[in-house]
C-alpha positions in Angstrom: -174.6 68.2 33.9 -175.2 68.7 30.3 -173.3 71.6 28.4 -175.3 74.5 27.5 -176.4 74.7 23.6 -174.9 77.5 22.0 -175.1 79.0 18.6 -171.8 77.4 16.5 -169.0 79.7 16.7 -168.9 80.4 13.3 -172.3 81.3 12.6 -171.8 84.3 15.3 -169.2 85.6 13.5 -171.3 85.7 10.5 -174.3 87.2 12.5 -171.6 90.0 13.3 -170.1 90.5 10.4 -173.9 90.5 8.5 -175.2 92.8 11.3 -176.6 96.0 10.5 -175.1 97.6 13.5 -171.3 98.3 13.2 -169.9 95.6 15.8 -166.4 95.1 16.9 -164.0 92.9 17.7 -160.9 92.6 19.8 -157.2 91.2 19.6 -156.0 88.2 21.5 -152.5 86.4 21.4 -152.9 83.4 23.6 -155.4 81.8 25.9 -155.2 83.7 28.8 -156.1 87.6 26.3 -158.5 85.5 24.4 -160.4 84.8 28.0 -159.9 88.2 29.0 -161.5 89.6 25.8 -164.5 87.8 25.6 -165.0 88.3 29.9 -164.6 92.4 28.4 -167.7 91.6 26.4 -166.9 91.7 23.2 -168.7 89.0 20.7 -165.2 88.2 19.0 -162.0 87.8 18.9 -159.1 89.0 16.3 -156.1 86.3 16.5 -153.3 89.0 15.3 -150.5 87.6 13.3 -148.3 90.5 14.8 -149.3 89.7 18.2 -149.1 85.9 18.3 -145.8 86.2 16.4 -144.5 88.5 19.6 -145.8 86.7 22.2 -143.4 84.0 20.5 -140.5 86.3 20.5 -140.2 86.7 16.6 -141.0 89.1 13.8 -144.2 89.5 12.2 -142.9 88.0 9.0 -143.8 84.4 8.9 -141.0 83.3 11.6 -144.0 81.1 13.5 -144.6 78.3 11.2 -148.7 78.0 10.3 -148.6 75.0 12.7 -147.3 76.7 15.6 -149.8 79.8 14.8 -152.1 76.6 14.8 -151.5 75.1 18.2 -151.8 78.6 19.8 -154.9 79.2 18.1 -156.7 76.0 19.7 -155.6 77.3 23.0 -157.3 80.4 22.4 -160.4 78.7 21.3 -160.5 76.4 24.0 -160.2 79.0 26.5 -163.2 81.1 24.8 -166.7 81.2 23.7 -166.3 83.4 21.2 -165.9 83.1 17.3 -162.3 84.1 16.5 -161.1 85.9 13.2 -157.6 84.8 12.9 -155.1 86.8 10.9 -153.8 84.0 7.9 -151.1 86.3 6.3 -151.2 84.9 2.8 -152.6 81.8 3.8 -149.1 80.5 4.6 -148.6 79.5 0.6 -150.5 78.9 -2.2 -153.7 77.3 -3.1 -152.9 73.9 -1.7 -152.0 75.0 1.7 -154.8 77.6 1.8 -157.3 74.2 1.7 -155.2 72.7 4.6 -155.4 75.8 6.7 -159.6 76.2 6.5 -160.3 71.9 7.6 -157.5 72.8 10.5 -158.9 75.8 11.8 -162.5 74.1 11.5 -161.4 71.0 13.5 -160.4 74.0 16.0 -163.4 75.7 15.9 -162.1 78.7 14.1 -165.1 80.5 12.7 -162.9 83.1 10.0 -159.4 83.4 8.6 -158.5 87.2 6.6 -155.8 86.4 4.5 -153.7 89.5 2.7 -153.1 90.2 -0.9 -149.5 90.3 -0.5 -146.3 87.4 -1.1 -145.2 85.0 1.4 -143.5 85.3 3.3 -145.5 88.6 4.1 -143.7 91.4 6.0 -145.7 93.4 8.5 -148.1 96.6 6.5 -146.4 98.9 8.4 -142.9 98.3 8.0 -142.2 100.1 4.6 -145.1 99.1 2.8 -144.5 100.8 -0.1 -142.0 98.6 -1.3 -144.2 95.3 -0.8 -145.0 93.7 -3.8 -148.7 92.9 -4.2 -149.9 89.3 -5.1 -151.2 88.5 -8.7 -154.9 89.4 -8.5 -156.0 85.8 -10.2 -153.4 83.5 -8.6 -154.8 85.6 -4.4 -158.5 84.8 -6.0 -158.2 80.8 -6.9 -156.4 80.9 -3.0 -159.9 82.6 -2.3 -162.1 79.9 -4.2 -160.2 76.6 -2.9 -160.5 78.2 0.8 -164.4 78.3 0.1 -164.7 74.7 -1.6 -162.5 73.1 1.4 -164.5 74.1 4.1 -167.3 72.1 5.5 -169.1 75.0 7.7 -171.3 76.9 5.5 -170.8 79.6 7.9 -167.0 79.2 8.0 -166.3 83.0 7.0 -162.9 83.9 4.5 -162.3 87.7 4.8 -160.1 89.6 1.5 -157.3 92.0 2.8 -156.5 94.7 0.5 -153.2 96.2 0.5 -153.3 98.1 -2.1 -153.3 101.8 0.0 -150.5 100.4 2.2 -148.5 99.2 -1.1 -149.1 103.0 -2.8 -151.4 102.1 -5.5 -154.4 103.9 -4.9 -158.3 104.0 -5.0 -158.8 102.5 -8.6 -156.5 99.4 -8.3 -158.3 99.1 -4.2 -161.4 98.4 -5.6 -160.2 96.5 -9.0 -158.8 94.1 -6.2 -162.1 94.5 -3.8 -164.5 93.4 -6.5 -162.3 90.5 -8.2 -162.0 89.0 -4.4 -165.8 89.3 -3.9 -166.7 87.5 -7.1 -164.6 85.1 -6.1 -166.5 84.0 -2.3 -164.8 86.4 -0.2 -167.6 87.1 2.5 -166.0 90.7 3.1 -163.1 92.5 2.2 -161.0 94.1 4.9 -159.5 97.7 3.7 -156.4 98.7 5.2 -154.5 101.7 5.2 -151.1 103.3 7.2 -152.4 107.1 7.5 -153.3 109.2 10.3 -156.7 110.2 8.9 -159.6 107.8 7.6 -159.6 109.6 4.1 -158.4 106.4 1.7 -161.0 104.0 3.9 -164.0 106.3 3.7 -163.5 107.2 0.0 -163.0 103.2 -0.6 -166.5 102.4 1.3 -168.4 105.5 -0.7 -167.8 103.8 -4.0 -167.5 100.5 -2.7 -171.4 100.9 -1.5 -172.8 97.9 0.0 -171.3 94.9 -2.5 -170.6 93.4 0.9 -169.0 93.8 4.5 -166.1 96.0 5.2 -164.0 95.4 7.8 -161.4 97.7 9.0 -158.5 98.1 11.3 -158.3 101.8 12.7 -154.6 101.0 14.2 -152.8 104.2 12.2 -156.3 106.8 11.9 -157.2 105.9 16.2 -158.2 109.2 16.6 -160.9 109.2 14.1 -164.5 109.0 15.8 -166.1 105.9 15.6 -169.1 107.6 14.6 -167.5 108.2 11.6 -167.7 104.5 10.9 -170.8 103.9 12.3 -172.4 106.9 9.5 -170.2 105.3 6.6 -171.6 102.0 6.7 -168.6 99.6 8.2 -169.5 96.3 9.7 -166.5 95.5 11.8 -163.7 97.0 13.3 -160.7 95.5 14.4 -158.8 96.5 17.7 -156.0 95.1 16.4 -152.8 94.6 18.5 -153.9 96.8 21.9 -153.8 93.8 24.5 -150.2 92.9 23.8 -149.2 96.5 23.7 -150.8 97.2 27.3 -149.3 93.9 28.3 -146.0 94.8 27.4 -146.1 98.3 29.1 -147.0 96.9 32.5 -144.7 94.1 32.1 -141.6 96.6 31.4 -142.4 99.0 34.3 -142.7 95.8 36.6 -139.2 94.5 35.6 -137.9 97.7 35.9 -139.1 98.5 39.6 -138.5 94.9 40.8 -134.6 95.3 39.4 -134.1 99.1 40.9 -135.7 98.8 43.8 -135.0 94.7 44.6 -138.7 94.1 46.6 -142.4 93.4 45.8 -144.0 95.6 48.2 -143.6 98.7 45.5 -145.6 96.6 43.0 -148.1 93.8 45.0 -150.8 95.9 45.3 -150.6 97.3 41.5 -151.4 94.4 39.9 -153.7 91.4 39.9 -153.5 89.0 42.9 -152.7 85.0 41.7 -156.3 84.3 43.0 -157.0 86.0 39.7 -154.9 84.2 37.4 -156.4 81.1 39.1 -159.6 81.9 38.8 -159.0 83.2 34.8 -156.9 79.2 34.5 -161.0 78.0 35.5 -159.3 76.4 38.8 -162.6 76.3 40.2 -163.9 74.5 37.6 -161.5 71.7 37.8 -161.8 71.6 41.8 -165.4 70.9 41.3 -164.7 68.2 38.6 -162.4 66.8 40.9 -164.7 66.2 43.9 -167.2 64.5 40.9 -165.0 62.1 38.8 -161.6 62.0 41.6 -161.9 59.2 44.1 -162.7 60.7 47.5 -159.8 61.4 49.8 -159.7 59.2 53.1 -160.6 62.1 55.4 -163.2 60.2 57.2 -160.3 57.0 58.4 -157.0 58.2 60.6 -153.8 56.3 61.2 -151.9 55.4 64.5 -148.4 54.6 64.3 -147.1 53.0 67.6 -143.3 54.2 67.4 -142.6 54.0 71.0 -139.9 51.3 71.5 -136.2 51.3 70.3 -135.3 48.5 68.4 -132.7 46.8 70.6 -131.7 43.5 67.9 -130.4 46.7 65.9 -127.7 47.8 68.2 -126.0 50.6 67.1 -128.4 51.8 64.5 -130.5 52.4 67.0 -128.5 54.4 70.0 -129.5 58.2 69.1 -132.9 57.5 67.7 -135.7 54.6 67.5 -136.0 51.9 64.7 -138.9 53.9 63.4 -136.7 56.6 62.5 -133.9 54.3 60.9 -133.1 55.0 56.8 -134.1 53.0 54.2 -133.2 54.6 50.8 -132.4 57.7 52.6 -135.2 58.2 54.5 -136.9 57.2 57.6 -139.1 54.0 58.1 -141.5 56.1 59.3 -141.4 58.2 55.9 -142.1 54.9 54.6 -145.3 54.8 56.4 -146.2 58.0 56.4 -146.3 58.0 51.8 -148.1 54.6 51.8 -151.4 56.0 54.0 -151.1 59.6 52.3 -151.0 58.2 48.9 -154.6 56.3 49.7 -155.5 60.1 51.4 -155.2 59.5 54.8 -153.4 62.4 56.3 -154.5 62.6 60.1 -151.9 60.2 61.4 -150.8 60.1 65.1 -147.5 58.7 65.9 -146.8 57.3 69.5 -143.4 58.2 70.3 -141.3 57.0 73.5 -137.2 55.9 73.4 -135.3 59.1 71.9 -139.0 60.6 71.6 -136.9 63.9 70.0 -135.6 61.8 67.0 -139.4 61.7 65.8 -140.2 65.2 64.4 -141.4 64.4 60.5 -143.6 67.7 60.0 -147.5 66.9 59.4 -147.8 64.4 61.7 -149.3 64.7 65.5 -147.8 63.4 68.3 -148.3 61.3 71.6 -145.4 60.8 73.7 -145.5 57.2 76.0 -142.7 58.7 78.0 -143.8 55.5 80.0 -142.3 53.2 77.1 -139.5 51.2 79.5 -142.2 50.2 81.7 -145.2 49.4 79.7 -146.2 48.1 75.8 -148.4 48.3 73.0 -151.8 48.4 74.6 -151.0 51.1 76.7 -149.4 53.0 73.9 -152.4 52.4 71.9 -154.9 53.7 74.6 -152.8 57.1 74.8 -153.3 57.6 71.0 -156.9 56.8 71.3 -157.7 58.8 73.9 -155.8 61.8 72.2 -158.3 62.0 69.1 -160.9 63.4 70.8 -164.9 61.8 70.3 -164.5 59.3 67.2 -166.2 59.9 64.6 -163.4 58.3 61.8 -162.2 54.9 61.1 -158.8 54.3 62.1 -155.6 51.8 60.7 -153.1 51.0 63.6 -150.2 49.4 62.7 -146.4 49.7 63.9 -143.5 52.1 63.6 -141.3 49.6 61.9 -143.2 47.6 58.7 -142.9 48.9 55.9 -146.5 47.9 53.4 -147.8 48.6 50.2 -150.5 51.4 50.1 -152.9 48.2 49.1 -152.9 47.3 53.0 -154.6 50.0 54.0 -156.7 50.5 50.7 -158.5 47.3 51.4 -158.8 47.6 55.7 -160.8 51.0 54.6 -163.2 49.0 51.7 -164.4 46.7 54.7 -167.2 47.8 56.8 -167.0 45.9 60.0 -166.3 47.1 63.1 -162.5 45.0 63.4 -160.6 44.2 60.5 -157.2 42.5 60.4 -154.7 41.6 57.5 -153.2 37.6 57.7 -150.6 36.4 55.5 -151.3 33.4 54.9 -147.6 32.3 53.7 -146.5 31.6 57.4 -143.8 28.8 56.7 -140.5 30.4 58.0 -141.4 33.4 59.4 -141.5 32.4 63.3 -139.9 35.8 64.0 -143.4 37.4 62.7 -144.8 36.1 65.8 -143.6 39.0 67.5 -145.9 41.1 66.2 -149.5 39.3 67.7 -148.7 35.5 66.8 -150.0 33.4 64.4 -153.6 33.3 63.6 -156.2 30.4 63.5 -159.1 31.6 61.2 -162.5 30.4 60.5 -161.2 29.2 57.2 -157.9 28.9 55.3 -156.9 30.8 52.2 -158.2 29.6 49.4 -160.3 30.2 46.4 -163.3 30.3 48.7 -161.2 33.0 50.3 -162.2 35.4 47.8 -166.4 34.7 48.5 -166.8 34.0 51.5 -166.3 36.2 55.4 -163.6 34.6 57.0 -163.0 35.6 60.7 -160.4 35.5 63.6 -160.7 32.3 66.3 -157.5 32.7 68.3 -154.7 34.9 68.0 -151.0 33.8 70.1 -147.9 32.0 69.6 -149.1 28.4 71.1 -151.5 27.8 68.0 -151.1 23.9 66.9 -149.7 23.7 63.5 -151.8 22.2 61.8 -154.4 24.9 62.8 -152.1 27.8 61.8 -154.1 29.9 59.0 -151.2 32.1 58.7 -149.6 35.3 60.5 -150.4 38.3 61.9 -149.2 41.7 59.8 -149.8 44.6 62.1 -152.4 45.6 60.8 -156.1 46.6 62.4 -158.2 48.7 60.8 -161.0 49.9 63.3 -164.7 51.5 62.6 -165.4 54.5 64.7 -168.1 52.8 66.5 -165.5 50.1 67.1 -162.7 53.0 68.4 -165.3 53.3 71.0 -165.6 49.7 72.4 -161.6 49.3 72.3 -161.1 52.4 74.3 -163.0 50.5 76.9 -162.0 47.3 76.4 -157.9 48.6 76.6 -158.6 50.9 79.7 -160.3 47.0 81.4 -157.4 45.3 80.2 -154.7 47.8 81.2 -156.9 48.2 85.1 -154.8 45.1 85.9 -150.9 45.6 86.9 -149.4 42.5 85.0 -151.2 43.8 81.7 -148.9 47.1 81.7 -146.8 45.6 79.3 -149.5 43.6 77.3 -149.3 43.7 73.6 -151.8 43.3 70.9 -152.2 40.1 71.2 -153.1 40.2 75.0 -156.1 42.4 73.2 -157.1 40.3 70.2 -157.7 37.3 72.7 -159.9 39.7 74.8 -162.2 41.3 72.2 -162.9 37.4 70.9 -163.1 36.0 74.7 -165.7 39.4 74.9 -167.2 37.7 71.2 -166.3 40.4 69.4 -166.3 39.6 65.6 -162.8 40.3 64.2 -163.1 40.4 59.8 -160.1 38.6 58.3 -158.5 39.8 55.2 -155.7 37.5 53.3 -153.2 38.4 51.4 -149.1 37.1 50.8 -146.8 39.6 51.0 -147.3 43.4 50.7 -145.2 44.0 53.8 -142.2 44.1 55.4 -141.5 43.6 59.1 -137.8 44.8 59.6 -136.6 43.0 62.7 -132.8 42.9 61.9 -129.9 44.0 59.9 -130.9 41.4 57.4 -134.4 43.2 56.9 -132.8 46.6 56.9 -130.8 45.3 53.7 -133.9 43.9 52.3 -135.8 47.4 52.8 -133.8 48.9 50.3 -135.6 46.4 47.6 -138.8 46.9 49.6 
């Protein structure tokens, strides 16, 4: 869906600072206050220089560089809709780097920067302010006239500090400053001041009229009314550091109580539950733009793993446990399998254990047990697993408890829409022992170029395959529709109603569903898998 048109950033801030109601605005240190803030509903946002240099762990005297002030400030934009003020010291040097400051905080969607009459590197107003020097009057009003001819918003605001109360000098030099700022394209003039009472601010705005917007930041005077402000004409004030304060307080009494009393139940329920922080981090948002633009996870295809035999060409390896559950880069084959069909999202997988059926316990995974497995094979296996998953309604991979493949395997088995689909490799020269798995496989056309455009399907399926009719080998690997689940139930239960089929394998069934003309799709490929059969393909694994 489209974004919603709204009003630039800075060309709120301007409608607030120009409005002819006294509006306010609130501080913000990172993303998460700045979201917080605007949710409060307030129309703007104060980036505080004291705040954002705390929540970095150093003093408010130009320990952050500008750049790292920078990167936290497009954090706090991103995370807002807001127009944020942000608090520029002394525009972190002269002239020059007052011009590089306004075309970075446009690119960032900074509507405003208040920058202070005062030396860099500035220390905060109210740590003996008295004894800051003030900056020369023409050199802080050329920083004032660059800032305006650099930027490219004409409602990118620049805000004049005065410091003049908090340096000791009084009314007359407050407003020499004031007026010399305004002629030179400030678009207000914030007036500051360190007492208790509102007495140097108020007598500043009476003879300071309406020349343009006064700003003010009641930090020091907080008990005054604001109706005070509100009948003297002020356009904004400034709450100026109260979210990191509040933050801090909370966080200190939590640190204390978890260290004394060594438990969360004394604090859970006093503060906000993670839900929240999720939901302030726009999780929701990103779940939704992950089921748009993410590819869909499998959960309409399943996996059956048959895992029921031991693995007797591996001797010892396989005397407490079955081949399935034999490491290969210290973990278990079947961990193997388990990653490649999760990482292409299929996580309903059944695993058909039998020999050392206790052995088998990966978590995640359900379980049949062929407790049967001495006495009967694959197909009967197979059914078990079937018949444990209920009405099928999902497409379902089968393969075996001891090949390792490439999650490309069953990537492409889920891409095909027929009913049966099997994977052939079609480099069968030397690997006779393959044939265990199903035999080799005479299709209705070799692998080729032609391969690639045309649907090639299963003819015969065994081990007694002339050569020259040998199209390749059998992998393992049948992926079945769920309308096609439903005919192999039948077809295995048919199969597996005669006594010398007990101990059928899938070949036994491949041969019936084409005797039964059931179309079986044919996808070719060399390589991907591994079918470990002996030590030697244990050793390979590792390079798997």
């Amino acid at each position: 869906m489209p974004s919603e048109r709204r009003t630039p950033k800075s060309t709120q801030f301007k409608q607030l600072l120009l409005s002819s109601e006294l509006e306010f605005i609130c501080e913000a240190h990172n993303g998460l206050s700045a979201k917080i803030v605007e949710e409060a509903g307030f129309h703007g946002i104060w980036a505080s220089g004291l705040s954002i240099s705390a929540q970095f762990g150093v003093r408010d005297n130009n320990e952050a560089s500008w750049t790292q002030v920078l990167d936290n400030l497009e954090f706090m934009s991103d995370a807002s809709r807001v127009p944020i003020l942000l608090d520029g010291d002394t525009g972190y040097g002269n002239f020059n780097n007052m011009q590089r400051l306004i075309r970075k905080l446009e690119q960032r969607h900074i509507s405003a920067v208040c920058i202070e009459d005062k030396l860099f590197p500035k220390t905060n107003s109210f740590l003996k302010g008295e004894a800051q020097p003030l900056a020369d009057i023409d050199e802080f009003c050329g920083k004032i006239k660059a800032g305006k001819d650099a930027q490219s918003d004409a409602d990118f605001c620049i805000i004049a500090r005065v410091e003049a109360f908090i340096c000791g000098w009084g009314l007359a030099e407050a407003l020499r400053r004031a007026e010399a700022y305004h002629q030179a394209g400030a678009d207000g003039i914030l007036i500051h001041s360190a007492l208790a009472v509102p007495d140097e601010i108020l007598a500043f705005k009476r003879e300071w009229g309406n020349r343009c917007p006064v700003v003010i930041v009641p930090t020091k005077y907080y008990a005054t009314p604001t109706d005070v402000f509100r009948q003297h004409g002020i356009s904004l004030v400034i709450w100026a550091n109260h979210m990191l304060r509040s933050a801090i307080a909370t966080m200190q009494t939590t640190a204390r109580t978890l260290k004394e009393q060594e438990n969360l139940l004394s604090i859970e329920d006093k503060i906000v539950p993670v839900a929240e922080v999720f939901r302030l981090q726009g999780a929701a948002e990103l779940l939704e733009a992950e089921k748009r633009y993410l590819p869909k996870p499998n959960d309409q295809a399943s996996a059956i793993v048959l895992a029921a035999s031991r693995g007797d060409e591996l001797g010892k390896l396989t005397e407490d446990k079955p081949k399935t559950m034999v490491s290969i880069r210290g973990v278990p084959i079947l961990s193997h399998i388990v990653d490649a069909y999760n990482t292409v999202g299929i996580k309903n997988i059944t695993v058909v254990r039998g020999y050392k059926k206790e052995a088998v316990n990966l978590p995640h995974l359900a379980y049949v047990d062929n407790d049967d497995f001495a006495t009967t094979g694959e197909l009967h296996s197979l059914l078990k697993a079937l018949q444990s998953q209920g009405p099928h309604e999902q497409d379902v991979i089968i393969s075996y408890g001891d090949v390792l493949f490439n999650s490309y395997i069953p990537q492409a088995l889920l891409q095909e829409k027929e009913d049966f689909v099997i994977f052939v490799d079609s480099d069968w020269q030397g690997k006779t022992s393959y044939t265990r798995l199903g035999g080799f496989a005479e299709c209705s056309a070799p692998n080729s170029r032609k391969a690639f455009h045309t649907q090639i399907h299963l003819q015969q399926l065994g081990t007694a395959i002339a050569p020259d009719k040998i199209h390749g080998v059998w992998m393992g690997f049948l992926k079945v529709s769920a309308t096609g689940a439903r005919q192999l139930e039948e077809q295995l239960a048919t199969i597996l109603a005669v006594p010398e089929n007990q101990k059928a394998g899938m070949a036994k069934l491949f041969q019936e569903l084409l005797k039964n003309r059931q179309s079986i799709r044919v996808l070719y490929t060399v390589g991907h898998w591994l079918d470990i059969n002996n030590f030697d393909d244990v050793v390979q694994a590792g390079s798997f």
